[in-house]
N, CA, C and O atoms as CSV, one atom per row, in Angstrom:
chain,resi,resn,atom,element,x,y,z
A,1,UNK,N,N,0.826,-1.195,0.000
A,1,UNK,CA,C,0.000,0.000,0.000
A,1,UNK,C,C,0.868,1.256,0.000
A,1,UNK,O,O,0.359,2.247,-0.524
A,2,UNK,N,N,2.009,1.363,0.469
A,2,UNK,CA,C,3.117,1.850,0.943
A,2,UNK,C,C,3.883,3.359,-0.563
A,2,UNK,O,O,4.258,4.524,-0.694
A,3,UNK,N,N,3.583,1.721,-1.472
A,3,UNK,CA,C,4.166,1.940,-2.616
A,3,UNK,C,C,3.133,2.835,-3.515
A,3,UNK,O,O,3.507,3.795,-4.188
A,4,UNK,N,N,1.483,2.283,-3.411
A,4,UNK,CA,C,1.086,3.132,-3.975
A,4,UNK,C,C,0.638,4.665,-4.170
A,4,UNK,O,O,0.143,5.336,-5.075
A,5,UNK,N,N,1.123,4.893,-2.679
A,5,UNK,CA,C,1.066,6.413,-2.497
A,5,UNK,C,C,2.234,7.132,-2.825
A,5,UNK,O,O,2.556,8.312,-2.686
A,6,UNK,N,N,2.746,6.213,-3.257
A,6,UNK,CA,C,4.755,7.399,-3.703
A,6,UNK,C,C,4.459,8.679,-4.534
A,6,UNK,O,O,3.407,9.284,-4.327
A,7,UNK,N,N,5.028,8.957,-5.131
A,7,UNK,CA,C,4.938,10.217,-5.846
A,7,UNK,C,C,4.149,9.914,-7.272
A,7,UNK,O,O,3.156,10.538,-7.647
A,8,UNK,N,N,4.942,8.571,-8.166
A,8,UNK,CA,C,4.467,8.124,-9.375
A,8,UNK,C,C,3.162,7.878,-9.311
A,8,UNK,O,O,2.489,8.160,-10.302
A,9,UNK,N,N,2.349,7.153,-7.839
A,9,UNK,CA,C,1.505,6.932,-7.902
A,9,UNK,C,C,0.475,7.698,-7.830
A,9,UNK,O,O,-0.507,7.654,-8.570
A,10,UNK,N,N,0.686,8.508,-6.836
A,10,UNK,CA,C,-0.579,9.944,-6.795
A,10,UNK,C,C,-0.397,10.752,-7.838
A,10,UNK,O,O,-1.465,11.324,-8.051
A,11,UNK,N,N,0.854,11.258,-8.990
A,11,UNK,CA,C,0.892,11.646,-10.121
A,11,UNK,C,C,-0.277,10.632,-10.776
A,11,UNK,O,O,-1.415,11.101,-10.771
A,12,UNK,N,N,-0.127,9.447,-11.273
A,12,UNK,CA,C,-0.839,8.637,-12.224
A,12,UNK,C,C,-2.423,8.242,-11.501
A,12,UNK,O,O,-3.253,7.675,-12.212
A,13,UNK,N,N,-2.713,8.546,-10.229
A,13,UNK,CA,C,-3.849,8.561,-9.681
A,13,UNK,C,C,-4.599,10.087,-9.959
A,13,UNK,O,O,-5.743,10.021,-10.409
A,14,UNK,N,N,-4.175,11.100,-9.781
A,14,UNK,CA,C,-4.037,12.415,-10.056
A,14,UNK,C,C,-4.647,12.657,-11.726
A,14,UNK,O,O,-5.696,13.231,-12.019
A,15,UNK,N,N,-3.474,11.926,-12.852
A,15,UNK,CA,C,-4.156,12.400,-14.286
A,15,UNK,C,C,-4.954,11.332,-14.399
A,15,UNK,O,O,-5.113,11.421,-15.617
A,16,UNK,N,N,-5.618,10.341,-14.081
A,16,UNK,CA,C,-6.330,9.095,-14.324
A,16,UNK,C,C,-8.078,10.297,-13.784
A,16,UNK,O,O,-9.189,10.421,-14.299
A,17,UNK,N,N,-7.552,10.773,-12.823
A,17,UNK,CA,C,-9.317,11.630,-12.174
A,17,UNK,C,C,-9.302,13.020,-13.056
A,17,UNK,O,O,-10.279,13.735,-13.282
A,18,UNK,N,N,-7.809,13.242,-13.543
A,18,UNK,CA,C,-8.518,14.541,-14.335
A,18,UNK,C,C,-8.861,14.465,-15.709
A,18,UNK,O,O,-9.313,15.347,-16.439
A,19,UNK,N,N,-8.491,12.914,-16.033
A,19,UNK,CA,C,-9.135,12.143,-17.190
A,19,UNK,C,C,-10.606,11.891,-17.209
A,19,UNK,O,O,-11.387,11.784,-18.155
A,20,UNK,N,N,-10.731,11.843,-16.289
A,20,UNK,CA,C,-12.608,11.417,-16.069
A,20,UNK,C,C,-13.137,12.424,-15.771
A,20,UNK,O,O,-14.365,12.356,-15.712
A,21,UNK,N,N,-12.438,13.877,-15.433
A,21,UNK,CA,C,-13.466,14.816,-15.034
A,21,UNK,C,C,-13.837,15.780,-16.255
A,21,UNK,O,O,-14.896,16.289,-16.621
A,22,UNK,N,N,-12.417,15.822,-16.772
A,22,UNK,CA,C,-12.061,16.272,-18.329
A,22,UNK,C,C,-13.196,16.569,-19.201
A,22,UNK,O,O,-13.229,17.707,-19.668
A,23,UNK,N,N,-14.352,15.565,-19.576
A,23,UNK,CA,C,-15.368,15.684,-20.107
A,23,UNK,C,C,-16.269,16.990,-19.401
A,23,UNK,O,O,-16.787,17.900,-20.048
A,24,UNK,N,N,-16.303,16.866,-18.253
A,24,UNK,CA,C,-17.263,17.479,-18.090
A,24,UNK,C,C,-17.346,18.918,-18.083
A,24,UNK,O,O,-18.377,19.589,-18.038
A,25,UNK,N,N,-15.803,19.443,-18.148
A,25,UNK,CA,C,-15.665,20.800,-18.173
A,25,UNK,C,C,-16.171,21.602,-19.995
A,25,UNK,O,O,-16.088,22.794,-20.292
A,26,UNK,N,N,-16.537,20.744,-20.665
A,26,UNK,CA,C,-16.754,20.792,-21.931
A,26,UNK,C,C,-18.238,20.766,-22.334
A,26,UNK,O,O,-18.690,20.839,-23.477
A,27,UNK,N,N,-18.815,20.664,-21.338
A,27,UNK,CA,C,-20.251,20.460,-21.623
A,27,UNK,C,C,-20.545,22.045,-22.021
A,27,UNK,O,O,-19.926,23.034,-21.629
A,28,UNK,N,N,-21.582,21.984,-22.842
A,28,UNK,CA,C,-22.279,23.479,-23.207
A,28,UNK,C,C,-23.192,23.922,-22.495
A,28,UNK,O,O,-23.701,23.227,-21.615
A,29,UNK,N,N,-23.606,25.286,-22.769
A,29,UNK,CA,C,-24.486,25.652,-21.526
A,29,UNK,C,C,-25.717,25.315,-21.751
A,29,UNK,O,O,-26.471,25.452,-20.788
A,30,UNK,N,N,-26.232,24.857,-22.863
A,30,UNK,CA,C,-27.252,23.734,-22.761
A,30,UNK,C,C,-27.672,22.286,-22.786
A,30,UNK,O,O,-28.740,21.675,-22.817
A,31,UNK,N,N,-26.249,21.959,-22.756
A,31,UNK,CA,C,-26.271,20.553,-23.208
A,31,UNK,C,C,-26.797,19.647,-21.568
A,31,UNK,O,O,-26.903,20.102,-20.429
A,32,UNK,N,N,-26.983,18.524,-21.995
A,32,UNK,CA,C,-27.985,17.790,-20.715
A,32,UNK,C,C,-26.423,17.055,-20.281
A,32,UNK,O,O,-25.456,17.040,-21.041
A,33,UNK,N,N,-26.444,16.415,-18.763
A,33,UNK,CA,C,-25.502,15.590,-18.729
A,33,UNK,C,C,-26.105,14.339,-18.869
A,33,UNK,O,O,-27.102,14.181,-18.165
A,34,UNK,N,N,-25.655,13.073,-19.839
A,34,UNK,CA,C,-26.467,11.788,-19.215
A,34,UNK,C,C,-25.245,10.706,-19.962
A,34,UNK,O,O,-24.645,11.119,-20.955
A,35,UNK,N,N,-24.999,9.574,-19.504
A,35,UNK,CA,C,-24.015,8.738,-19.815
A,35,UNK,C,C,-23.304,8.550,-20.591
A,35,UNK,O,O,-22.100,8.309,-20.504
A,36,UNK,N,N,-24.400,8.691,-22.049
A,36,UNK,CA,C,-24.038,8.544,-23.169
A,36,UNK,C,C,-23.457,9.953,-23.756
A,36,UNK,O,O,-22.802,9.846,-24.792
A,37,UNK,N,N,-23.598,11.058,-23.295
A,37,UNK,CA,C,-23.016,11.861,-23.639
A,37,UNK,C,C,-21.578,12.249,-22.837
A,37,UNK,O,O,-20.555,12.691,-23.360
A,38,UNK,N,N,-21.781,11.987,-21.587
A,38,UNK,CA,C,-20.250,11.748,-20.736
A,38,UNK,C,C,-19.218,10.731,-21.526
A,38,UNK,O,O,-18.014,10.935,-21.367
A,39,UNK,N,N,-19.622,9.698,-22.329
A,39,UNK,CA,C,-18.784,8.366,-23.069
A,39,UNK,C,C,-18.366,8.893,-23.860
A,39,UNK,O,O,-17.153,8.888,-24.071
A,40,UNK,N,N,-19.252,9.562,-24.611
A,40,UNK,CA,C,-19.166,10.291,-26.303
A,40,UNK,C,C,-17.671,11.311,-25.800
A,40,UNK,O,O,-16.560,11.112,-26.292
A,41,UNK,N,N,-17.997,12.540,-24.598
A,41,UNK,CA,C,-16.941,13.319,-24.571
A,41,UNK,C,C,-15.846,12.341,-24.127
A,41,UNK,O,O,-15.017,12.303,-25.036
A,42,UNK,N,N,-15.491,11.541,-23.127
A,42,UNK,CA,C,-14.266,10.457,-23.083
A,42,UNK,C,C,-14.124,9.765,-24.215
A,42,UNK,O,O,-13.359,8.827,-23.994
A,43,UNK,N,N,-14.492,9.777,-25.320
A,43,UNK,CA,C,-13.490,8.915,-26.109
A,43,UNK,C,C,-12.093,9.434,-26.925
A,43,UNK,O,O,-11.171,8.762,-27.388
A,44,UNK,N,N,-12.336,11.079,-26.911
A,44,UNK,CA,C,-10.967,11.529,-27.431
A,44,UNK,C,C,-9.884,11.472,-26.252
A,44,UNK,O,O,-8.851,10.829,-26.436
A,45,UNK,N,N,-10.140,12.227,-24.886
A,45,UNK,CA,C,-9.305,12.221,-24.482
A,45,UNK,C,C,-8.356,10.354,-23.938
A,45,UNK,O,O,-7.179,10.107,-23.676
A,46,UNK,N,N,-9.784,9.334,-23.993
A,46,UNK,CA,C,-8.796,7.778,-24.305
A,46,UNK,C,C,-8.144,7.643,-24.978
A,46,UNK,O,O,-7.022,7.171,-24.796
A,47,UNK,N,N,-8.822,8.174,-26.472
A,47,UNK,CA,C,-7.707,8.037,-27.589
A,47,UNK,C,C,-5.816,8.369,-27.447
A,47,UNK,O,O,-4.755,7.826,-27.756
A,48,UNK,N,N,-6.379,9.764,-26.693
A,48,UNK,CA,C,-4.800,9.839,-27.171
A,48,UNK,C,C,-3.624,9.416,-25.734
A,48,UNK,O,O,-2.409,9.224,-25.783
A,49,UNK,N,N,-4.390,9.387,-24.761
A,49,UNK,CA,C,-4.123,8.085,-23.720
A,49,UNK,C,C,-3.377,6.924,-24.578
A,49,UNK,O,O,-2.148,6.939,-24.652
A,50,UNK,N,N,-4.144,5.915,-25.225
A,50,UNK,CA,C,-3.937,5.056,-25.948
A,50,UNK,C,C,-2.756,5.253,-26.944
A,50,UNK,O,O,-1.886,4.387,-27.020
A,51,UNK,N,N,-2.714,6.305,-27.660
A,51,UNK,CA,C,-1.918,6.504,-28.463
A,51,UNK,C,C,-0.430,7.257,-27.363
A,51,UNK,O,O,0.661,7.400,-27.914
A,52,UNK,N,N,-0.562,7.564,-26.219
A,52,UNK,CA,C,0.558,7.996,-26.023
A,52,UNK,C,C,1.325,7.043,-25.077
A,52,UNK,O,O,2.519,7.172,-24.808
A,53,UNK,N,N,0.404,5.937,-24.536
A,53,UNK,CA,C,0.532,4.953,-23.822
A,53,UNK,C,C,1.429,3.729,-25.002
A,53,UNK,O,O,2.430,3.072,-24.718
A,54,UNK,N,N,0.976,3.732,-25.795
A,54,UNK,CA,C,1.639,2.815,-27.236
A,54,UNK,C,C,2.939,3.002,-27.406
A,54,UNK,O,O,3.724,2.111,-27.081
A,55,UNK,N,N,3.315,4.032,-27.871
A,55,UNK,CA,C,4.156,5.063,-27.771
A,55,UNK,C,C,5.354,4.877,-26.997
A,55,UNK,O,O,6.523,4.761,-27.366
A,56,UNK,N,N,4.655,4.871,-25.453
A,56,UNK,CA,C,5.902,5.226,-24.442
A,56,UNK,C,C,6.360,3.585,-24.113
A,56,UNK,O,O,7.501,3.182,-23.888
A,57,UNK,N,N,5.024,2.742,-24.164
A,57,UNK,CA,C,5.875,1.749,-23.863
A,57,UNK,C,C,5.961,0.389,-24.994
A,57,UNK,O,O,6.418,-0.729,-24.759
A,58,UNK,N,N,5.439,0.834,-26.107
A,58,UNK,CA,C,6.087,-0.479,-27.278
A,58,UNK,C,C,7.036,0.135,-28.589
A,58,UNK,O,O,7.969,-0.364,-29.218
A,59,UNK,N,N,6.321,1.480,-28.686
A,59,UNK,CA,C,7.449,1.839,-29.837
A,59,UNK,C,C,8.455,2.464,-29.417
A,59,UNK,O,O,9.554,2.251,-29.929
A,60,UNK,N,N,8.328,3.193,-28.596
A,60,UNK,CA,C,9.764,4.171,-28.095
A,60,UNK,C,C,11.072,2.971,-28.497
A,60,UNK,O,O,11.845,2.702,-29.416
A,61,UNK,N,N,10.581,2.368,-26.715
A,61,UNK,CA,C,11.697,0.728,-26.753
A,61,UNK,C,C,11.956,0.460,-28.022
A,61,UNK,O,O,12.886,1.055,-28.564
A,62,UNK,N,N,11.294,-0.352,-28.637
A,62,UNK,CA,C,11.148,-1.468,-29.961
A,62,UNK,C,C,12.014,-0.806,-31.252
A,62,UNK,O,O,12.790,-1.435,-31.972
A,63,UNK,N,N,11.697,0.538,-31.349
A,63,UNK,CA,C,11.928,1.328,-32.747
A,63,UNK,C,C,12.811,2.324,-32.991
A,63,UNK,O,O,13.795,2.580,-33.685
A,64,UNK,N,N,11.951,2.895,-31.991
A,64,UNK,CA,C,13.111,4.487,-32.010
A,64,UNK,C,C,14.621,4.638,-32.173
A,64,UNK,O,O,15.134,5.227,-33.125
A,65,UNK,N,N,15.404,3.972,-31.015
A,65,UNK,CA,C,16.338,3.656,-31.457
A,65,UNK,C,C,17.473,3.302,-32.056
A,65,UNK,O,O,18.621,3.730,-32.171
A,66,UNK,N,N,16.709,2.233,-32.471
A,66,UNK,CA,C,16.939,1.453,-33.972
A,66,UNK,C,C,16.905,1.757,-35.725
A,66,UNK,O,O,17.680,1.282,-36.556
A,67,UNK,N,N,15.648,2.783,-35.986
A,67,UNK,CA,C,15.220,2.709,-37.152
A,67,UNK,C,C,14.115,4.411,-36.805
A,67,UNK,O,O,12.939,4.342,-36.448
A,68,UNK,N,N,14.659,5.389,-36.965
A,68,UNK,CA,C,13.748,6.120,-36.626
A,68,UNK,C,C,12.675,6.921,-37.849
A,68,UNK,O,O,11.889,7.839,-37.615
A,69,UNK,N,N,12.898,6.349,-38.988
A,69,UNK,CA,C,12.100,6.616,-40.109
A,69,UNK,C,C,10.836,5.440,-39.821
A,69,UNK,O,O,9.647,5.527,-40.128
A,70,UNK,N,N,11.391,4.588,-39.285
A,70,UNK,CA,C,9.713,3.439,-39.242
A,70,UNK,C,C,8.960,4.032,-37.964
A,70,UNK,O,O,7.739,4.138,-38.078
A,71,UNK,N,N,9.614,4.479,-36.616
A,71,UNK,CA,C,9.369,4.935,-35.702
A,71,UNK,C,C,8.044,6.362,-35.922
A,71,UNK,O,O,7.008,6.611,-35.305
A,72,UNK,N,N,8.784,7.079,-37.179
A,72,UNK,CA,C,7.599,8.263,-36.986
A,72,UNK,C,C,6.592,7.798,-38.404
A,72,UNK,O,O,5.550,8.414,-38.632
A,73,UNK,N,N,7.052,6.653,-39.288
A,73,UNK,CA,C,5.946,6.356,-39.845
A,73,UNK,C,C,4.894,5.530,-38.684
A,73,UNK,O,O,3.814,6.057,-38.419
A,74,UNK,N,N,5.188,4.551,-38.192
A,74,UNK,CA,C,4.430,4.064,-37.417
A,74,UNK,C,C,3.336,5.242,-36.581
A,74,UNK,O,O,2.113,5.378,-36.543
A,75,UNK,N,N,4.370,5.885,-36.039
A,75,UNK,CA,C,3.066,7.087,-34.981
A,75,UNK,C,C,2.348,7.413,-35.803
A,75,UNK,O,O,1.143,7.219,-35.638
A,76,UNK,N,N,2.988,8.228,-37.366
A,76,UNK,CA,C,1.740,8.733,-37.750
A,76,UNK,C,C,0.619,7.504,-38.256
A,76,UNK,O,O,-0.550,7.806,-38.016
A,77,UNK,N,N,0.807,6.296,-38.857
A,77,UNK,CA,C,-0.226,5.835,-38.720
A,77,UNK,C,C,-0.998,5.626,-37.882
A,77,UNK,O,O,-2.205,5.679,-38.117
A,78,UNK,N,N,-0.558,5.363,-36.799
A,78,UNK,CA,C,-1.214,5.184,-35.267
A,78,UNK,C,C,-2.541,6.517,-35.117
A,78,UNK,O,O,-3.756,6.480,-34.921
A,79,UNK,N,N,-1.534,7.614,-35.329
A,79,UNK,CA,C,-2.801,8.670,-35.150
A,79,UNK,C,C,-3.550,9.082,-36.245
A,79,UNK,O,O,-4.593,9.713,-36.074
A,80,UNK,N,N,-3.148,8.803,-37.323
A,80,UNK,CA,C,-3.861,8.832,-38.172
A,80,UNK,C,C,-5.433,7.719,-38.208
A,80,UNK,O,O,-6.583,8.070,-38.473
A,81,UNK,N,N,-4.919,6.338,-37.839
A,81,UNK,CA,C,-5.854,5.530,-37.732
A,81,UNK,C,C,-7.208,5.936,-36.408
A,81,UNK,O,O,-8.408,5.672,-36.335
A,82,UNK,N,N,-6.336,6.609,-35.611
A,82,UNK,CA,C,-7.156,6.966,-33.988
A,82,UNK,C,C,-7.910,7.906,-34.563
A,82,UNK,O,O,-9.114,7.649,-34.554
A,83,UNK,N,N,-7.546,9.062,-35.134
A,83,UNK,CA,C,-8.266,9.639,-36.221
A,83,UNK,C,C,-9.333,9.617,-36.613
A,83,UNK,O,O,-10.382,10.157,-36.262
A,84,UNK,N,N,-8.995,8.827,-37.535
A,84,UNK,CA,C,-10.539,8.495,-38.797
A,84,UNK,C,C,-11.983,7.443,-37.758
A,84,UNK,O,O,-13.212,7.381,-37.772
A,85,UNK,N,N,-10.868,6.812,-37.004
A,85,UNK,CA,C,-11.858,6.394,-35.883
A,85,UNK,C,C,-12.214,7.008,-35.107
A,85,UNK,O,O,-12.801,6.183,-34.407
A,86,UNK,N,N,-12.346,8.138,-34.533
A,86,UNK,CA,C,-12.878,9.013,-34.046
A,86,UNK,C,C,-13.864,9.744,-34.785
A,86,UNK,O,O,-14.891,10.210,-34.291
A,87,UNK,N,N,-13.499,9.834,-36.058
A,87,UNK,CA,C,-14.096,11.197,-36.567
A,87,UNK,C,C,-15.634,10.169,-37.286
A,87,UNK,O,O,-16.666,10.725,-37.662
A,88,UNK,N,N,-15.436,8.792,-37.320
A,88,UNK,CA,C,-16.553,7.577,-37.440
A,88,UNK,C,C,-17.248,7.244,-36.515
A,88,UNK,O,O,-18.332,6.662,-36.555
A,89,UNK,N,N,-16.462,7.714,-35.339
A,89,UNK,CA,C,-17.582,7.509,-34.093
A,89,UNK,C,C,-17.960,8.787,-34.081
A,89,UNK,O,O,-18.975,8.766,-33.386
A,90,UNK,N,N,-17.824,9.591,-34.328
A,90,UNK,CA,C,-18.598,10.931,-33.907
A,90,UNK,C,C,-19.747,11.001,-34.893
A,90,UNK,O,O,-20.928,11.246,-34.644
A,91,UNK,N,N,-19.200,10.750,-36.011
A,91,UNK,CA,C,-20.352,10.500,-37.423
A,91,UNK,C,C,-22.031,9.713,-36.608
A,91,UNK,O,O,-23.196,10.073,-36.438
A,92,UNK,N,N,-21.147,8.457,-36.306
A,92,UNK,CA,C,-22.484,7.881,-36.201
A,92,UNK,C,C,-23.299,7.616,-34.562
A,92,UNK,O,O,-24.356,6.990,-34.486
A,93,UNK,N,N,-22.550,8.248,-33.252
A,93,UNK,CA,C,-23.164,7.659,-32.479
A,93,UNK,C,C,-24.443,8.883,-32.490
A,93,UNK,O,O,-24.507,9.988,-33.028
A,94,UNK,N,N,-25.304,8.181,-31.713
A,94,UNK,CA,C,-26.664,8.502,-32.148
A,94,UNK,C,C,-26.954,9.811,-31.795
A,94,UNK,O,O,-27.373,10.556,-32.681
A,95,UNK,N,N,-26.758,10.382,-30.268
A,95,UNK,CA,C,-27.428,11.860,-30.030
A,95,UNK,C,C,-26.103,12.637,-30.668
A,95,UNK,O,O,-26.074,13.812,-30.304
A,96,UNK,N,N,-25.197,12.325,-31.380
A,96,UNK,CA,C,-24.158,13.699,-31.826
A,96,UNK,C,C,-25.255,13.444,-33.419
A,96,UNK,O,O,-25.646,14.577,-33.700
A,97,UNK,N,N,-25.751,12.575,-34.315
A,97,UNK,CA,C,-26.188,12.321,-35.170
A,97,UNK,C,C,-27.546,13.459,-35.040
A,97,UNK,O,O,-27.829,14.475,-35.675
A,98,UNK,N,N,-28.057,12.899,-34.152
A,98,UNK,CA,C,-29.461,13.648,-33.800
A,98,UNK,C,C,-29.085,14.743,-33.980
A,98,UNK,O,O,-29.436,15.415,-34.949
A,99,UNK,N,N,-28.251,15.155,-33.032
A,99,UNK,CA,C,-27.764,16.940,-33.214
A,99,UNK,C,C,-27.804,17.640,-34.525
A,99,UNK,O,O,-28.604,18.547,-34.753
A,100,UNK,N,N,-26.659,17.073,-35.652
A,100,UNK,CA,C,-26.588,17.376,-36.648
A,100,UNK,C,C,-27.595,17.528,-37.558
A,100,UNK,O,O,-27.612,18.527,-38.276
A,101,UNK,N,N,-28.864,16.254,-37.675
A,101,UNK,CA,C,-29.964,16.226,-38.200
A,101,UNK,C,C,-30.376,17.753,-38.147
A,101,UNK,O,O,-30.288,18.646,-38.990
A,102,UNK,N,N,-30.817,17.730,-36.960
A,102,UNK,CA,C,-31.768,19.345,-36.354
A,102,UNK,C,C,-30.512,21.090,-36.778
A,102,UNK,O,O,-30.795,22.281,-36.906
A,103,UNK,N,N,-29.423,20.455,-36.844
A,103,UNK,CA,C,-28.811,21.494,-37.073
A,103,UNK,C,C,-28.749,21.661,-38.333
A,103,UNK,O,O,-28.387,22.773,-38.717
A,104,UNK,N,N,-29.074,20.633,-39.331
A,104,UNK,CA,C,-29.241,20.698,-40.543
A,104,UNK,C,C,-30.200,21.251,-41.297
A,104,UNK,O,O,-29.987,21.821,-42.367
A,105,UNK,N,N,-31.537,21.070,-40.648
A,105,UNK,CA,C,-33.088,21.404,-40.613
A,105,UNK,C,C,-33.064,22.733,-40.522
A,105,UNK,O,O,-33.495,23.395,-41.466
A,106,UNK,N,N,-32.547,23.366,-39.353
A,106,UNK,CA,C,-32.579,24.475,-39.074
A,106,UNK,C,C,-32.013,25.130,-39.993
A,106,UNK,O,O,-32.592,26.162,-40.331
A,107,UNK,N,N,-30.532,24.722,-40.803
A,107,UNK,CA,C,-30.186,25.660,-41.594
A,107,UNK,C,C,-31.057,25.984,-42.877
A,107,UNK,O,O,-31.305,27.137,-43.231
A,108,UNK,N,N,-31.557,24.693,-43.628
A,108,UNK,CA,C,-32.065,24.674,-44.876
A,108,UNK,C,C,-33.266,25.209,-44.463
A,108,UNK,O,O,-33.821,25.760,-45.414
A,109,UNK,N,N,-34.023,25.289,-43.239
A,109,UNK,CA,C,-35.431,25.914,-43.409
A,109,UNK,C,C,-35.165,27.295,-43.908
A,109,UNK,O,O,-34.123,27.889,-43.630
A,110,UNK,N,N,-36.166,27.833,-44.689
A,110,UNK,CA,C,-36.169,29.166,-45.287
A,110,UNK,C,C,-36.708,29.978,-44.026
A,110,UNK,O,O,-37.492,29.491,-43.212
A,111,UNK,N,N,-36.280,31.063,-43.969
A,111,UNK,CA,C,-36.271,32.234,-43.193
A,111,UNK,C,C,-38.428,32.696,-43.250
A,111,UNK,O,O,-39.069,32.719,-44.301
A,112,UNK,N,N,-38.966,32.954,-41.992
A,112,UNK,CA,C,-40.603,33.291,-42.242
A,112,UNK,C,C,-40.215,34.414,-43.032
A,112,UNK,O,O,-39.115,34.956,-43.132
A,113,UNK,N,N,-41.672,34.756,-43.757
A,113,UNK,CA,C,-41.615,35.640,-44.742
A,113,UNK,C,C,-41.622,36.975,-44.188
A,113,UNK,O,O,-42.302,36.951,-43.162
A,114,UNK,N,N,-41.075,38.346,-44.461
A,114,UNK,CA,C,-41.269,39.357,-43.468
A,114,UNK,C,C,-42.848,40.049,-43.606
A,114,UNK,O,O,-43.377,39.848,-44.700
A,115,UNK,N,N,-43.671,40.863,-42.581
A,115,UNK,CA,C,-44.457,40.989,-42.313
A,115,UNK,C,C,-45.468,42.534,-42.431
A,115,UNK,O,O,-46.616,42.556,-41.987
């Protein structure tokens, strides 16, 4: 128990809660809070978790080193791929979809006629 309060640990306990709170400072001033929209805002900041977590502990080691033209092709595919998957989940999960619908509506409706 000793160990997990050291410094590394309350650092990595520390950005792990300002990872989860992260979303919420992003909410709009009308937006509702409810699960699915708390998930929707955590999936970028996982992403690049994921991608920097990859990074520090399989390619740094493995590549860098060694070969550093495969090293920054690799990242950029990495984020490139985190990317397009993101920008596919945002496409289709359902209330960012909904959103767009109505924001779409709203634009193409024609203006009331003046009076």
């Amino acid at each position: 128990m000793h160990r997990f309060f050291s410094q590394h640990g309350v650092i990595i306990l520390g950005c792990f809660i300002l990872l989860l709170v992260l979303p919420l400072t992003f909410l709009g001033p009308r937006e509702e809070l409810s699960w699915h929209n708390y998930i929707f805002k955590c999936l970028t900041p996982l992403a690049m978790v994921f991608v920097f977590c990859l990074n520090y502990y399989w390619l740094i080691p493995r590549v860098f080193s060694v070969r550093k033209h495969v090293f920054f092709t690799a990242n950029a595919a990495m984020i490139i791929t985190c990317a397009l998957l993101l920008a596919a989940t945002h496409r289709t999960w359902p209330e960012q979809s909904q959103k767009r619908k109505k924001a779409k509506t709203e634009m193409t409706t024609p203006p009331p006629p003046p009076t």
